[in-house]
C-alpha positions in Angstrom: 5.7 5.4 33.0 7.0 7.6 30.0 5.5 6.3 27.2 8.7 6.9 24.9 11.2 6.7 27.7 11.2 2.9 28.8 11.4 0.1 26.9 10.5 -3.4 29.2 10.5 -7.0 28.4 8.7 -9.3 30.0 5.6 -11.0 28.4 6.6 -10.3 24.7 9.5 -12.9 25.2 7.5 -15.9 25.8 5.0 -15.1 23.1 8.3 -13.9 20.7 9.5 -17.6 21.4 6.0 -19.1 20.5 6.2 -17.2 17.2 9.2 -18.6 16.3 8.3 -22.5 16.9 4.5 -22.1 15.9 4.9 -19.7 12.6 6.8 -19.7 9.2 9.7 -17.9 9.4 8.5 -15.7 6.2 9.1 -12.5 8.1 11.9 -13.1 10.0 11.4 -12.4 14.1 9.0 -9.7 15.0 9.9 -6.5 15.8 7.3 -6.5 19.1 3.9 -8.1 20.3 1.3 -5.9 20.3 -1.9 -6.0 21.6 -4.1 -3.0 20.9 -4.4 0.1 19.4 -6.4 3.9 19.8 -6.4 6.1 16.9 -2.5 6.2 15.5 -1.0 5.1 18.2 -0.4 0.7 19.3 0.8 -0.9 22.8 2.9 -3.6 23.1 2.2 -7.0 26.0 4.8 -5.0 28.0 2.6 -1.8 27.9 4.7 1.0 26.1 3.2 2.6 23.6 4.2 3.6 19.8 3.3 6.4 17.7 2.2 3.9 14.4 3.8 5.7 11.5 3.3 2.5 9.5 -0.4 2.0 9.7 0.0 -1.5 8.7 1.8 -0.8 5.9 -0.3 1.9 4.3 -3.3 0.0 5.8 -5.3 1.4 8.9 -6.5 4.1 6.9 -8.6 5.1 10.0 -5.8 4.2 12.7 -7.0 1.9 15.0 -10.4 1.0 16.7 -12.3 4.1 14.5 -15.4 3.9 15.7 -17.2 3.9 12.4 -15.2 1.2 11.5 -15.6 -1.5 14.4 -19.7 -0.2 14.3 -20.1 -1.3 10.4 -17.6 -4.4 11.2 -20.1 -5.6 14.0 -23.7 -4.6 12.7 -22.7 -6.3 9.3 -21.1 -9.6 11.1 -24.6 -9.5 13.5 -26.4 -9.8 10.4 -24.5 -11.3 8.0 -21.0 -12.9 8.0 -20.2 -14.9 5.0 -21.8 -15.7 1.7 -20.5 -17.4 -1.5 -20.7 -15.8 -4.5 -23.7 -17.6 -5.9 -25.3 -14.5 -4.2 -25.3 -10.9 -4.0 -25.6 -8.7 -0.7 -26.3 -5.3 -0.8 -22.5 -4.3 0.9 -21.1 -6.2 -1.8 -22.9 -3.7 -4.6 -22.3 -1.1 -2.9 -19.0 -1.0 -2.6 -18.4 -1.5 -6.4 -21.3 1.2 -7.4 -18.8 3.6 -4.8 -15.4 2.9 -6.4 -16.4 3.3 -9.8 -18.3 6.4 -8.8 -15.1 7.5 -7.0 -13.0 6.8 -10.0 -15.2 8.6 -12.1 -16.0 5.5 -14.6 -18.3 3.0 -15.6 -17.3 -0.5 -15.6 -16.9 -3.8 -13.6 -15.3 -4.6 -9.9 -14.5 -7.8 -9.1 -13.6 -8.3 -5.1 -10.7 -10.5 -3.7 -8.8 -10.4 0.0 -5.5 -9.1 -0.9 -3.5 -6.8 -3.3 -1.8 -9.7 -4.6 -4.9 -11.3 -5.6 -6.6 -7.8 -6.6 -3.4 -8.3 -9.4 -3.9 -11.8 -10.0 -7.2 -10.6 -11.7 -6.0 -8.2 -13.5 -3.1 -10.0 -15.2 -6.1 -13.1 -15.9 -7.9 -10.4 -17.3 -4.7 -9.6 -19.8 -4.7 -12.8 -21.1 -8.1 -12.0 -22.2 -7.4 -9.9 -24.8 -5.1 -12.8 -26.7 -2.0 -11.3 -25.7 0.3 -12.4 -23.7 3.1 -9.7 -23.0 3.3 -7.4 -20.4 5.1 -4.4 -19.3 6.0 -3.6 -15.9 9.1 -1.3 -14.3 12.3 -1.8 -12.5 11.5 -0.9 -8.7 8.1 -2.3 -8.9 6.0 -4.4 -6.3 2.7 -6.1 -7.0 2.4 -9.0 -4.9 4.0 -12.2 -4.3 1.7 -15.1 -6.0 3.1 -16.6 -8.5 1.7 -13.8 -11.5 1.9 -10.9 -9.1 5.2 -11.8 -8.5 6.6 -12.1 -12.2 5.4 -8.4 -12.3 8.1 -7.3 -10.0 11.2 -6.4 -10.5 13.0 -7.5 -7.3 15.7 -10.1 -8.1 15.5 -11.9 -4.5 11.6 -12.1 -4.6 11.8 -13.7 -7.7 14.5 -15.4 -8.6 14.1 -18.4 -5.7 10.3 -19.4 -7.6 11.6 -19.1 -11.2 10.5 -19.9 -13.7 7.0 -17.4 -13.4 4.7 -16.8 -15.8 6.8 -15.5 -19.0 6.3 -12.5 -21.6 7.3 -9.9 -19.0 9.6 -7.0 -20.3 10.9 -4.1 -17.3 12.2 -1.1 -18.2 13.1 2.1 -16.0 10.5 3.4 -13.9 9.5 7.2 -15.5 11.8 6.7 -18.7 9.0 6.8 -21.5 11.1 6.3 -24.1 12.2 3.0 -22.4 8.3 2.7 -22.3 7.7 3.5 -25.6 10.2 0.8 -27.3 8.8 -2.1 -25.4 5.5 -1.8 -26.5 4.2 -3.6 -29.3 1.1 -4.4 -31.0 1.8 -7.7 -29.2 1.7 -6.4 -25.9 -1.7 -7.3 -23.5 -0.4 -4.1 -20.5 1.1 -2.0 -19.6 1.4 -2.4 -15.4 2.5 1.1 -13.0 2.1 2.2 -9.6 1.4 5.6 -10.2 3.6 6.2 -7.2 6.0 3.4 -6.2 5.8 2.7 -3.0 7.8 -0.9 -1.7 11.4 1.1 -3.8 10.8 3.9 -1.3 8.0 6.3 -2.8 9.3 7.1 -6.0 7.5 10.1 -7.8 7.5 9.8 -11.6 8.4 12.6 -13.6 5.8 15.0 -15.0 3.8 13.4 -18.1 4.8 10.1 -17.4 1.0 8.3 -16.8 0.0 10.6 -19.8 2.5 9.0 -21.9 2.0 5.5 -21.0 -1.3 6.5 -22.0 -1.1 7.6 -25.5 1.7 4.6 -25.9 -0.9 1.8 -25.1 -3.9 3.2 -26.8 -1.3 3.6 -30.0 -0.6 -0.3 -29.7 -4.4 -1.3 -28.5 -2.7 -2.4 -24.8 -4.4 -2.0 -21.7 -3.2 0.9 -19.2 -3.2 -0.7 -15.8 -2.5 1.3 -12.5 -1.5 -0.9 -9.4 -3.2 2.1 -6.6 -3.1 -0.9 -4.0 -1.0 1.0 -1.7 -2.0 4.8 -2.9 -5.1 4.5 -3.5 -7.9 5.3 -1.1 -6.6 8.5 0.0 -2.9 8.0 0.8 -1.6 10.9 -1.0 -4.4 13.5 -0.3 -6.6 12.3 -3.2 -8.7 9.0 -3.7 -6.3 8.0 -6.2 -2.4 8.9 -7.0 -3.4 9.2 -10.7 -5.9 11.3 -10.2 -4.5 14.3 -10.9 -2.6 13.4 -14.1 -5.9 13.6 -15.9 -5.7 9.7 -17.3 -8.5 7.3 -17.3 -6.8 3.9 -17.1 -8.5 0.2 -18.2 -7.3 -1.8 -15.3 -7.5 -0.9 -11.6 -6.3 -2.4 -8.7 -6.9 -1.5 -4.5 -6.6 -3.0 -1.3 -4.5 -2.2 1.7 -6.5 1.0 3.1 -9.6 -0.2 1.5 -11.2 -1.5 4.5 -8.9 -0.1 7.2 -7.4 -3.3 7.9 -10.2 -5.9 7.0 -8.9 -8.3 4.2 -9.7 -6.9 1.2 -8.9 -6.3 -3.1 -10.6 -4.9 -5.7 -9.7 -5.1 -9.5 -11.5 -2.3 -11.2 -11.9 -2.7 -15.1 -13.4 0.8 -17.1 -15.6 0.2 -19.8 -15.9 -2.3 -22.0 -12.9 -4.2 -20.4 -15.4 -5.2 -17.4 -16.9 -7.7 -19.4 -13.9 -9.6 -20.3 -13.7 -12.2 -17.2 -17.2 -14.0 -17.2 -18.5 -17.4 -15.6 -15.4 -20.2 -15.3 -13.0 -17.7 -15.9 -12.0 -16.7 -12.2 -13.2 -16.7 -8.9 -12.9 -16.2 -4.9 -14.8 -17.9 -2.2 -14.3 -14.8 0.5 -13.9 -12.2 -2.6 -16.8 -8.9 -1.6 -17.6 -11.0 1.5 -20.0 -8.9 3.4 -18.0 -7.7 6.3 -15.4 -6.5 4.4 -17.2 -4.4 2.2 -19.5 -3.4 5.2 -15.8 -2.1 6.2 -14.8 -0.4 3.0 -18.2 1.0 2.7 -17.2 2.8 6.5 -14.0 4.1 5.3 -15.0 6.0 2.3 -17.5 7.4 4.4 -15.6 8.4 7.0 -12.4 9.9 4.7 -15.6 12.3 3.5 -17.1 13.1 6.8 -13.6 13.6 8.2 -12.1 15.4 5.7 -9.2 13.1 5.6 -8.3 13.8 2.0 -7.4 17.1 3.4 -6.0 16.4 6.7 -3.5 14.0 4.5 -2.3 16.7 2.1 -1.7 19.0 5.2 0.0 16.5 7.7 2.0 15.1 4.8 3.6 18.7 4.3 4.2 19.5 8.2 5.7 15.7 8.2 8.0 16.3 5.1 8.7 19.9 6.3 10.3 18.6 9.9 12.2 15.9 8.2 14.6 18.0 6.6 18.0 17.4 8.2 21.4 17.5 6.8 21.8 13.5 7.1 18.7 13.2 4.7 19.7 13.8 0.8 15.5 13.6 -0.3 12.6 13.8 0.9 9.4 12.6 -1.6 5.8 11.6 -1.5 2.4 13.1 -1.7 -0.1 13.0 1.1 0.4 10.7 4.3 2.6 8.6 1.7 6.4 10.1 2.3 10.0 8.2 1.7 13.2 9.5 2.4 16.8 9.1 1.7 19.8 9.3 3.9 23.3 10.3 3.6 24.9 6.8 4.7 23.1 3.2 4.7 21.7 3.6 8.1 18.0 3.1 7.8 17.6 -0.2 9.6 19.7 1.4 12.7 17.4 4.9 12.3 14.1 2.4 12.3 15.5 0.6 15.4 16.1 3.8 16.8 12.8 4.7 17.0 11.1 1.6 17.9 13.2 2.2 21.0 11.9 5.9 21.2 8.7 5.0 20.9 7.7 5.5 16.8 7.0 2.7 14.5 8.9 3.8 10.5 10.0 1.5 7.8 13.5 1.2 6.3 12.6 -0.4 2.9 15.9 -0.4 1.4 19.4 0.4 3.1 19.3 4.5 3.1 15.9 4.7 2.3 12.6 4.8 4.7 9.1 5.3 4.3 6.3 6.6 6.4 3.0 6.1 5.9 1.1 6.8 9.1 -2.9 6.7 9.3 -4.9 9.5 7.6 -6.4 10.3 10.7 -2.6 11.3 12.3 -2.5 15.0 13.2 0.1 17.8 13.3 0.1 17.6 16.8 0.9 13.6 17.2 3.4 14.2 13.6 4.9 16.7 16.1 5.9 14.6 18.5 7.9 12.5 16.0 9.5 15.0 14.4 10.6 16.6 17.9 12.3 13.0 18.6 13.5 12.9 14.8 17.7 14.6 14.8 18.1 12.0 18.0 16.2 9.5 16.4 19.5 10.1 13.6 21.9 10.7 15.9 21.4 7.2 17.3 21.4 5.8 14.1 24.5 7.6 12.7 26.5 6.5 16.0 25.9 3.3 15.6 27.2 2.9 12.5 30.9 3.1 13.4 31.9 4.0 9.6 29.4 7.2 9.8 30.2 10.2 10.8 27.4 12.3 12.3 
């Protein structure tokens, strides 16, 4: 069978209709079952496969079923699953000694499971400085707990749980002046993805982290990056902000941290580590074993692998081939790339190829992201971007008010 060509159903219906009486409907129906994966590319239960240009949402770092990853997973769970964090385990240490040695600071980690709760952390640790304002930007995402959530911007996430924690001010994402008039010498921090990534991988203009920089330390606020979907390597580099020179005081990771095992980390530089002690937070599967085991895997394959590399090169064949005249933009850095087109047609275009065979994400009507596993070569981004003008034709035809 063509792997791209037919599209069955069959066994993905029953366990569809399953779904839908056994789960919140949170995330609406899914899109398909699938039941494994090799490398960037997943199968469905009817056996066709998909070229994952997803990863889990920024996630399977090392695509699926790396072999460094499932051997650390399984020799760590052999020998230790699960403790609480009345103890230490060597993983656990680790891992923090390795991100603060990657980052290039010393300071404090503390672990969680998510990004969300990575965030949670780091807006506790806020309070800590006897402030309680904070500034975050219009497009922004950084979780949806009840404080991760009053740091994003999107009126529908929101506005169904309000009120949220208060003293949040948003201004326009890479407008320092905007930046500069909301901070005060009242203000705890000052919270930016260094690339924003749920609004469609949005680049901010050159100087912008350096600014935010010198307007925090003017007003004694904390600079806090949110690298929980570009950090780890996603755009060629361990961290997006990497290459803007700035050292921040607030940290936060997850997604491709641990290739797909649950895991956060809130990272705080310098003296700022010591600002959460005993009573003031906690997590009872936060730097669980396994999952640092799993972190510990990834960094060391990125290096061994030369995936930092391979990302940055990829990344430019990918946004190369995309050009087309239906698409007005093309961003992103790395294996992190979004895209706009000329008419809202980004939910037909990602239908369009799921049915060819190539999982994307429309994340806002005209807009769609890609953010495929850093171990995807030119060869397998080749055979999307062969499929991509039919993959827009299909998408522009079935919009009757677009013309192709």
């Amino acid at each position: 069978m063509n792997d791209h060509t037919t599209r069955s159903t069959g066994s993905s219906d029953s366990v569809k209709e399953r779904y839908g009486h056994a789960l919140m409907n949170t995330f609406g129906p899914p899109k398909l079952v699938l039941t494994k994966g090799e490398g960037p590319y997943v199968w469905d239960a009817d056996g066709n496969r998909y070229l994952d240009l997803l990863g889990g949402i920024a996630v399977n770092a090392l695509g699926h079923g790396h072999p460094a990853l499932v051997s650390a997973v399984s020799e760590q769970l052999s020998t230790l699953g699960h403790v609480s964090n009345f103890f230490a385990t060597e993983p656990q240490v680790g891992l923090a000694e390795r991100l603060l040695a990657l980052l290039g600071v010393e300071g404090r980690v503390f672990f969680a499971n998510s990004g969300a709760e990575a965030n949670e952390a780091a807006f506790k640790l806020t309070r800590r400085t006897g402030r309680t304002h904070v500034v975050s930007t219009e497009g922004s995402f950084h979780g949806r707990t009840m404080g991760s959530l009053a740091l994003t911007s999107k009126a529908q996430y929101r506005e169904p749980f309000e009120p949220l924690p208060g003293g949040v001010t948003f201004v326009p994402y890479g407008d320092a002046d905007a930046l500069a008039a909301a901070v005060t010498d009242e203000t705890a921090a000052v919270v930016l993805e260094p690339i924003q990534g749920e609004a469609g991988v949005v680049l901010p203009p050159e100087g912008y982290l350096q600014a935010a920089r010198e307007i925090t330390t003017a007003h004694g606020a904390l600079l806090w990056f949110d690298e929980v979907q570009t950090g780890m390597g996603r755009t060629g580099a361990w961290f997006a902000h990497s290459s803007s020179g700035v050292t921040p005081d607030l940290v936060t990771l997850a997604k491709g941290l641990a290739g797909g095992i649950p895991i956060g980390a809130c990272v705080a530089v310098g003296e700022h580590g010591a600002m959460l002690q005993p009573g003031n937070h906690g997590t009872t599967f936060g730097g669980n074993p396994v999952a640092a085991a799993a972190a510990l895997a990834v960094i060391d394959t990125i290096e061994k692998e030369g995936l930092l590399a391979n990302a940055t090169e990829v990344g430019a064949v990918l946004q190369d081939g995309l050009a087309d005249p239906r698409v007005t933009e093309i961003r992103g850095e790395g294996l992190l790339i979004g895209l706009d087109l000329t008419e809202p047609v980004a939910g037909k275009a990602t239908a369009a190829a799921l049915a060819k065979g190539f999982i994307i994400n429309d994340c806002a009507p005209d807009r769609i992201r890609l953010a495929p596993p850093l171990v995807l070569t030119a060869e397998q981004a080749g055979e999307f971007l062969a499929a991509w003008p039919a993959i827009l034709d299909d998408a522009y035809a079935a919009d009757p008010g677009t013309a192709p």
